[in-house]
MDTraj code that builds the backbone (N, CA, C; nanometers):
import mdtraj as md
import numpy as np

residues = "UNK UNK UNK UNK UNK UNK UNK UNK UNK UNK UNK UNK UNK UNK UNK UNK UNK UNK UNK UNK UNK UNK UNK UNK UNK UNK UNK UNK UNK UNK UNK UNK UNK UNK UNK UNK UNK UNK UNK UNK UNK UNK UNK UNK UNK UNK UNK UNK UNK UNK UNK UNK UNK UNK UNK UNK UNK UNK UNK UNK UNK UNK UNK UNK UNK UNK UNK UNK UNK UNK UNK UNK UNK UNK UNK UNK UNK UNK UNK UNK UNK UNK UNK UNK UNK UNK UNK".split()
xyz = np.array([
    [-0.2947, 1.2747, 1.0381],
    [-0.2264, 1.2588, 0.9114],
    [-0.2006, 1.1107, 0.8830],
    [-0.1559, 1.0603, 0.9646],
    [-0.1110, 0.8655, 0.9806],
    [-0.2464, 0.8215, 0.9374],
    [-0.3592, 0.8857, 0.9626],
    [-0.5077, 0.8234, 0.9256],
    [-0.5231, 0.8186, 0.8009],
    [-0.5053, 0.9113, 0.7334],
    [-0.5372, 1.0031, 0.6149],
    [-0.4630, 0.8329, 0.5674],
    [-0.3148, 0.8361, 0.5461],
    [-0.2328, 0.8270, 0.4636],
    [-0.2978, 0.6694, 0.4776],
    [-0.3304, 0.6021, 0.6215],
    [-0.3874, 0.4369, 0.6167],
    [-0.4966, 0.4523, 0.5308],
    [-0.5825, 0.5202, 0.5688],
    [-0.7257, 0.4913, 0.5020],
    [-0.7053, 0.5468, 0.3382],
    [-0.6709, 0.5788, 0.2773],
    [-0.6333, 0.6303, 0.1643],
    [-0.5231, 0.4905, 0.0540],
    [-0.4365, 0.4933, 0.1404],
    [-0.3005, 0.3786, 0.0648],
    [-0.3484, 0.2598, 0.1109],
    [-0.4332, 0.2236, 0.1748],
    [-0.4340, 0.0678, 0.2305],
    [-0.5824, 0.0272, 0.2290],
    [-0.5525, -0.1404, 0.1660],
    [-0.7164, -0.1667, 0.1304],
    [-0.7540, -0.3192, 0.2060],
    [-0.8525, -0.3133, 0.3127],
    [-0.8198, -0.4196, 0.4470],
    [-0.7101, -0.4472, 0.5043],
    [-0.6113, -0.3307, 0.5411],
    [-0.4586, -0.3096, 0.6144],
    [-0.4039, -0.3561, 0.5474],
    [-0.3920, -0.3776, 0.3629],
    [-0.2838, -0.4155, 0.3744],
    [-0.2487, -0.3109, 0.2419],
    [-0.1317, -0.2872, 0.2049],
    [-0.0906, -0.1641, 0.1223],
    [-0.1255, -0.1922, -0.0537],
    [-0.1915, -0.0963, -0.0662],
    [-0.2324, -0.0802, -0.1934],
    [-0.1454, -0.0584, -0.3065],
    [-0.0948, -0.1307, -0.4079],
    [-0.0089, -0.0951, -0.5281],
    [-0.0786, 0.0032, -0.5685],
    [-0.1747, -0.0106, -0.6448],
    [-0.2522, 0.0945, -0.7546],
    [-0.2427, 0.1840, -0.6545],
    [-0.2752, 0.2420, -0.5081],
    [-0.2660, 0.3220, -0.4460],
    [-0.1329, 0.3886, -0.4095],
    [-0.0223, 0.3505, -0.3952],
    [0.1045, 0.3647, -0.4167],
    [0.1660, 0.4296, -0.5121],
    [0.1166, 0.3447, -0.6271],
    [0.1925, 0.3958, -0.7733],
    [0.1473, 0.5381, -0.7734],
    [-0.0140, 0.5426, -0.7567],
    [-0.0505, 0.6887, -0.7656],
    [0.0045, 0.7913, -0.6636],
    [0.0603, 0.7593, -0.5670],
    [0.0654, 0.8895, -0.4949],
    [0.1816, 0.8746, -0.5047],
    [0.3022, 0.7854, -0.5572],
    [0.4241, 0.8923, -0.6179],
    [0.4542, 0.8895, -0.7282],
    [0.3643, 0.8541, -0.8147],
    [0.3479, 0.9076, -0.9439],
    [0.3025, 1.1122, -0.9509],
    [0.2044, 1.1087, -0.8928],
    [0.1606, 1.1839, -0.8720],
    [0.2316, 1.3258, -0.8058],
    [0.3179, 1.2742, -0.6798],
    [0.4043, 1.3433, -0.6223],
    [0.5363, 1.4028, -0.6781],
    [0.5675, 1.2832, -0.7998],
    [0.6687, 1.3097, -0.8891],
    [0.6343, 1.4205, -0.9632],
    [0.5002, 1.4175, -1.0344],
    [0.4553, 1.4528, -1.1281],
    [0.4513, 1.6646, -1.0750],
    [0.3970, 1.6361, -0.9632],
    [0.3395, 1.7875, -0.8802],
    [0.4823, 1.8446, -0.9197],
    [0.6115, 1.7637, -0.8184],
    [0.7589, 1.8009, -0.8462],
    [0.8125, 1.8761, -1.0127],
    [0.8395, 1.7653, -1.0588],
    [0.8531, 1.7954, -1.2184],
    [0.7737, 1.9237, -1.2632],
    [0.6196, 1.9509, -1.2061],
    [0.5545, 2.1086, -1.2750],
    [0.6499, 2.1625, -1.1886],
    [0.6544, 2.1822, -1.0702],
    [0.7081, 2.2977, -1.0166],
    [0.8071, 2.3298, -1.1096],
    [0.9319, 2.2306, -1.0490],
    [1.0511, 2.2467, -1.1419],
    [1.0631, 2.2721, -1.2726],
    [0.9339, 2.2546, -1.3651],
    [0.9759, 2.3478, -1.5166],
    [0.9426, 2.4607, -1.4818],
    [0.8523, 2.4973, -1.3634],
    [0.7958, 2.6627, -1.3788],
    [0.8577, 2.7440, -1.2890],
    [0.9078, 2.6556, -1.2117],
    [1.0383, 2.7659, -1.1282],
    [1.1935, 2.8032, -1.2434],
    [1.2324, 2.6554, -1.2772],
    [1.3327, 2.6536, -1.3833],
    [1.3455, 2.7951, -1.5015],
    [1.2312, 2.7893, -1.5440],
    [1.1853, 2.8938, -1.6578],
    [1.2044, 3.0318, -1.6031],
    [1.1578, 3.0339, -1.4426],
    [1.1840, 3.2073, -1.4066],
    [1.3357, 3.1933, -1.3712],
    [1.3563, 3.1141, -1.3613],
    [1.5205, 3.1295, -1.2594],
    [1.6204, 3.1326, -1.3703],
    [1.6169, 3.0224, -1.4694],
    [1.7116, 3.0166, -1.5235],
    [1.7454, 3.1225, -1.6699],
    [1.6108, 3.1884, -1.6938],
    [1.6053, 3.2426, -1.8267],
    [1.5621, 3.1965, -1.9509],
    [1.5670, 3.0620, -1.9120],
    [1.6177, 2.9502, -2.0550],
    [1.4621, 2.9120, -2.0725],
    [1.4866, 2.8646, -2.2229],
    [1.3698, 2.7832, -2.2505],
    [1.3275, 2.6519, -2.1861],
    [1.2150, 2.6112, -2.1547],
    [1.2622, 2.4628, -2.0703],
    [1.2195, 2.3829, -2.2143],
    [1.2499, 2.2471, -2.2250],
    [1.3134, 2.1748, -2.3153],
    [1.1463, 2.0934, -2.3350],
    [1.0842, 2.0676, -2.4620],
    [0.9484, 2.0611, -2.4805],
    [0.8690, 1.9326, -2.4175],
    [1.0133, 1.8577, -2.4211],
    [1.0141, 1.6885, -2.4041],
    [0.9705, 1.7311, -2.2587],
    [1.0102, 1.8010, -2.1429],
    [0.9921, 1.7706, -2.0099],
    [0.8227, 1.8057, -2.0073],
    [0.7713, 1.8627, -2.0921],
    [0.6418, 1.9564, -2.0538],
    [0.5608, 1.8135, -2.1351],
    [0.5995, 1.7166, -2.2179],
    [0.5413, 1.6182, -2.2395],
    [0.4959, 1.4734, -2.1193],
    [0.6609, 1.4727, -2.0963],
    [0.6671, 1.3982, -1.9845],
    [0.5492, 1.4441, -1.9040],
    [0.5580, 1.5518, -1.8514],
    [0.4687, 1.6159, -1.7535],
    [0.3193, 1.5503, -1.7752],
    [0.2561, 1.6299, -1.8783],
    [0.1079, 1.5767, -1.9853],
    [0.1394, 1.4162, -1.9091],
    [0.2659, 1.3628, -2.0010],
    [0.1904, 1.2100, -1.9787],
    [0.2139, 1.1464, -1.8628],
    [0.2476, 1.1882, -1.7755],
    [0.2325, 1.1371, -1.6090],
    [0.1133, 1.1884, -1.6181],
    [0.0524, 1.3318, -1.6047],
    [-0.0684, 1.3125, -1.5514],
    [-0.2037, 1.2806, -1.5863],
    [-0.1613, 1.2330, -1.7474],
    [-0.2638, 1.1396, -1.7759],
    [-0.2199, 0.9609, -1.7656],
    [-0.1061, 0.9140, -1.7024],
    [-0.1113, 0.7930, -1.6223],
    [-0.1975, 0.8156, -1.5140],
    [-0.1622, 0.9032, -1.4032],
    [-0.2324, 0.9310, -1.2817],
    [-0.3919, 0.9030, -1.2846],
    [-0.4557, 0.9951, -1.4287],
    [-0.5796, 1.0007, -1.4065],
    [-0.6285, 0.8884, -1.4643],
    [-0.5505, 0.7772, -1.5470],
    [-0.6143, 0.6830, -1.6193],
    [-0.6128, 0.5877, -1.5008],
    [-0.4958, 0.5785, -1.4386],
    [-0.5129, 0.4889, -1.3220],
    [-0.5867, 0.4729, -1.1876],
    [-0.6501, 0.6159, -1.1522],
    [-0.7481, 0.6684, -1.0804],
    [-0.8846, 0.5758, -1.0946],
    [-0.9126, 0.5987, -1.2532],
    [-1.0580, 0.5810, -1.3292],
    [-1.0340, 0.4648, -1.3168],
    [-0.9194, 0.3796, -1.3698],
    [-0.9364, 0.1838, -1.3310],
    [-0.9388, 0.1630, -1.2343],
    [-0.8957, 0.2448, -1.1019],
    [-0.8881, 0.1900, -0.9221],
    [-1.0553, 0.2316, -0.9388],
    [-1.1193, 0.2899, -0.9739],
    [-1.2766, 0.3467, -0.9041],
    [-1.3210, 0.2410, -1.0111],
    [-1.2959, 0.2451, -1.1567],
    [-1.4169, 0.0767, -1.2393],
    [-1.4258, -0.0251, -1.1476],
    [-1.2635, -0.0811, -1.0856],
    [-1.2492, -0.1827, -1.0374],
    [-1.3474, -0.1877, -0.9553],
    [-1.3208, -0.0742, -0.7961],
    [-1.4250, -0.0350, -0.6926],
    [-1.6181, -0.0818, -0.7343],
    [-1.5838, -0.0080, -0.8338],
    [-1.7385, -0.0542, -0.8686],
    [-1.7784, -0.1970, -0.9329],
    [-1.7187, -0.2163, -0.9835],
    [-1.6989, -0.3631, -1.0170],
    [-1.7122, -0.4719, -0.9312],
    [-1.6473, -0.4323, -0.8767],
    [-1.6115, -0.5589, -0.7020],
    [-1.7315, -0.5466, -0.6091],
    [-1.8181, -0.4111, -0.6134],
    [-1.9222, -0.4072, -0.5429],
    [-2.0264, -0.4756, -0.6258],
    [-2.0241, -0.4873, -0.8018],
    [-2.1337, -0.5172, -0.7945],
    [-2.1640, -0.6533, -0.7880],
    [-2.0341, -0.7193, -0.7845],
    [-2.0126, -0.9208, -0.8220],
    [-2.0179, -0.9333, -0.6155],
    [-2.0102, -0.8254, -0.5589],
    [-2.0326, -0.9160, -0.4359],
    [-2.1640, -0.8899, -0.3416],
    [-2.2449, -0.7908, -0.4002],
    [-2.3709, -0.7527, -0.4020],
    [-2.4509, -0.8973, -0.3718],
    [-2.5590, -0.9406, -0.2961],
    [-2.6339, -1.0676, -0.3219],
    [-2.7119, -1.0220, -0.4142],
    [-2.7448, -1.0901, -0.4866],
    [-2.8431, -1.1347, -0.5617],
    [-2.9770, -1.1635, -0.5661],
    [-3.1163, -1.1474, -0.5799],
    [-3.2505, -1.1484, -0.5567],
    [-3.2490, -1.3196, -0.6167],
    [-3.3197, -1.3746, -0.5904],
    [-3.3686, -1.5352, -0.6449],
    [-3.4981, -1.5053, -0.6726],
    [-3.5096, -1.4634, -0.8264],
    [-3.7014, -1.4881, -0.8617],
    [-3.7435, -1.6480, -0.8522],
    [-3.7219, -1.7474, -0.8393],
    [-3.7245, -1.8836, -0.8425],
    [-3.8579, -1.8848, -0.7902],
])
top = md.Topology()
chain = top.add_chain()
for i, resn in enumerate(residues, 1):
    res = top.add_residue(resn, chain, resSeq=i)
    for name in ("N", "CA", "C"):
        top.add_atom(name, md.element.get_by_symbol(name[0]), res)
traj = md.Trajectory(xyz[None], top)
């Protein structure tokens, strides 16, 4: 599990922001569904529309920030790629 969580959050040992933000963004985000869909059976009540927005727009932060950590990824491979010399 300690592997998982290095090789995943950390980029040449040292700790990844963009990797960070996402996994408790993300973790928040998992939380918050539960809690409107447990809330809703337990409490009776309507859950309130704003939280089911919130919800939407965390997890389209998550996935927008995903897609810029992997452009970047690809990006960085291709500027450090060598280069052919037709010369």
């Amino acid at each position: 599990m300690i592997k998982i969580f290095n090789d995943t959050l950390k980029t040449n040992g040292r700790w990844s922001r963009k990797s960070l933000t996402i996994f408790t963004t993300f973790t928040f985000t998992i939380l918050l569904g539960t809690f409107i869909v447990v809330s809703d059976k337990i409490l009776d009540k309507v859950v309130n529309p704003y939280a089911i927005e919130v919800f939407n727009s965390l997890l389209i932060f998550v996935g927008a920030l995903m897609g810029l950590t992997e452009a970047g990824k690809k990006f960085l491979n291709k500027q450090t790629t060598p280069q052919e010399d037709n010369t």
